[in-house]
C-alpha positions in Angstrom: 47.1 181.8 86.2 44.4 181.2 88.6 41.5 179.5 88.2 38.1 180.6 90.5 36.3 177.3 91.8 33.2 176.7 93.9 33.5 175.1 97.1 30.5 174.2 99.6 30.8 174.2 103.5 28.3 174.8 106.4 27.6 178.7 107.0 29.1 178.5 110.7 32.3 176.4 109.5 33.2 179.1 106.9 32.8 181.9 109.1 35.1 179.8 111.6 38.0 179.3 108.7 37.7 182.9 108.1 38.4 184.4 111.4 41.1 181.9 111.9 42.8 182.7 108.8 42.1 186.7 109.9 44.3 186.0 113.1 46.7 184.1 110.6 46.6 187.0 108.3 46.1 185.1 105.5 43.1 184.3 103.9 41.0 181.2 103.3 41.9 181.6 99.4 45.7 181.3 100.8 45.4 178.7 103.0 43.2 176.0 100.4 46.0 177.2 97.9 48.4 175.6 100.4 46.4 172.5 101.3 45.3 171.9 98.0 49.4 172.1 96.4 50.1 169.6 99.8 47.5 167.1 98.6 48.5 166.6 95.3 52.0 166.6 96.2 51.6 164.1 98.8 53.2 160.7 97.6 55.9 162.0 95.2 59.5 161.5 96.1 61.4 164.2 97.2 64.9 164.5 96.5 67.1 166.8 98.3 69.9 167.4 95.2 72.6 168.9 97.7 72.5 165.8 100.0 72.2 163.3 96.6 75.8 164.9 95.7 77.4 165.0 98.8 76.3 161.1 99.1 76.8 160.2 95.1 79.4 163.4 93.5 82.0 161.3 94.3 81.8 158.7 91.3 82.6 159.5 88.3 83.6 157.6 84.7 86.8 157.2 85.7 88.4 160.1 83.3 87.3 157.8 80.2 85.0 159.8 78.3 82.4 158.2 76.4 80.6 158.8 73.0 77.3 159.3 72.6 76.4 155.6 70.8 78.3 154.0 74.5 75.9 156.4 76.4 73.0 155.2 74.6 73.7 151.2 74.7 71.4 149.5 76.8 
Protein backbone atom coordinates (compact mmCIF):
# COMPACT_ATOMS: atom_id res chain seq x y z
CA UNK A 1 0.00 0.00 0.00
CA UNK A 2 1.28 3.39 -0.55
CA UNK A 3 1.44 5.93 1.70
CA UNK A 4 1.28 9.90 0.35
CA UNK A 5 3.96 12.08 2.30
CA UNK A 6 4.87 15.79 2.13
CA UNK A 7 8.22 16.75 0.97
CA UNK A 8 9.68 20.49 0.77
CA UNK A 9 12.19 21.70 -1.94
CA UNK A 10 12.94 25.05 -3.60
CA UNK A 11 10.34 25.91 -6.55
CA UNK A 12 13.22 25.92 -9.22
CA UNK A 13 14.86 22.58 -7.85
CA UNK A 14 11.50 20.76 -8.25
CA UNK A 15 10.75 21.91 -11.54
CA UNK A 16 14.46 20.74 -12.44
CA UNK A 17 13.72 16.97 -10.95
CA UNK A 18 10.67 17.07 -12.95
CA UNK A 19 11.88 17.64 -16.32
CA UNK A 20 14.71 15.35 -15.71
CA UNK A 21 12.65 12.60 -14.61
CA UNK A 22 10.24 13.57 -17.97
CA UNK A 23 13.41 12.83 -20.20
CA UNK A 24 13.82 9.69 -17.88
CA UNK A 25 10.24 8.83 -18.34
CA UNK A 26 9.61 8.25 -15.02
CA UNK A 27 8.37 10.36 -12.55
CA UNK A 28 9.74 12.12 -9.42
CA UNK A 29 7.21 9.86 -7.34
CA UNK A 30 9.31 6.81 -9.13
CA UNK A 31 12.50 7.98 -8.71
CA UNK A 32 12.20 9.00 -4.51
CA UNK A 33 10.47 5.48 -4.40
CA UNK A 34 13.84 4.23 -5.63
CA UNK A 35 16.14 6.40 -3.57
CA UNK A 36 14.20 6.11 -0.62
CA UNK A 37 14.10 1.79 -0.86
CA UNK A 38 18.31 2.41 -1.53
CA UNK A 39 18.60 4.39 1.69
CA UNK A 40 17.12 2.17 3.94
CA UNK A 41 18.67 -0.71 2.39
CA UNK A 42 22.06 0.68 2.46
CA UNK A 43 24.13 -1.24 5.16
CA UNK A 44 22.43 -4.67 5.14
CA UNK A 45 24.30 -7.69 3.97
CA UNK A 46 23.59 -8.99 0.79
CA UNK A 47 23.78 -12.47 0.11
CA UNK A 48 23.91 -13.85 -3.27
CA UNK A 49 22.22 -17.63 -2.36
CA UNK A 50 23.45 -19.17 -5.81
CA UNK A 51 27.13 -18.18 -5.20
CA UNK A 52 26.67 -19.17 -1.18
CA UNK A 53 25.87 -22.90 -2.67
CA UNK A 54 28.23 -23.24 -5.22
CA UNK A 55 30.95 -22.09 -2.42
CA UNK A 56 29.18 -24.05 0.75
CA UNK A 57 26.51 -27.06 -1.10
CA UNK A 58 29.27 -29.20 -0.89
CA UNK A 59 29.17 -30.10 2.89
CA UNK A 60 26.88 -32.01 4.19
CA UNK A 61 26.23 -34.29 7.65
CA UNK A 62 27.99 -36.89 6.35
CA UNK A 63 24.81 -39.30 5.58
CA UNK A 64 24.20 -39.45 9.45
CA UNK A 65 20.95 -38.03 10.03
CA UNK A 66 20.19 -36.34 13.15
CA UNK A 67 17.07 -35.93 15.46
CA UNK A 68 15.61 -33.04 16.33
CA UNK A 69 16.96 -32.92 20.31
CA UNK A 70 20.95 -33.26 18.41
CA UNK A 71 19.72 -30.32 16.15
CA UNK A 72 18.69 -28.34 18.97
CA UNK A 73 21.84 -28.91 21.47
CA UNK A 74 23.82 -26.00 21.88
Amino acid sequence: MLKNITLSAEKDLIQKAREKAFVEKKSVNDLFRGWLKNYVEQGRPKVDLNAFLKQYGHIGSGGKKFTREEMNER
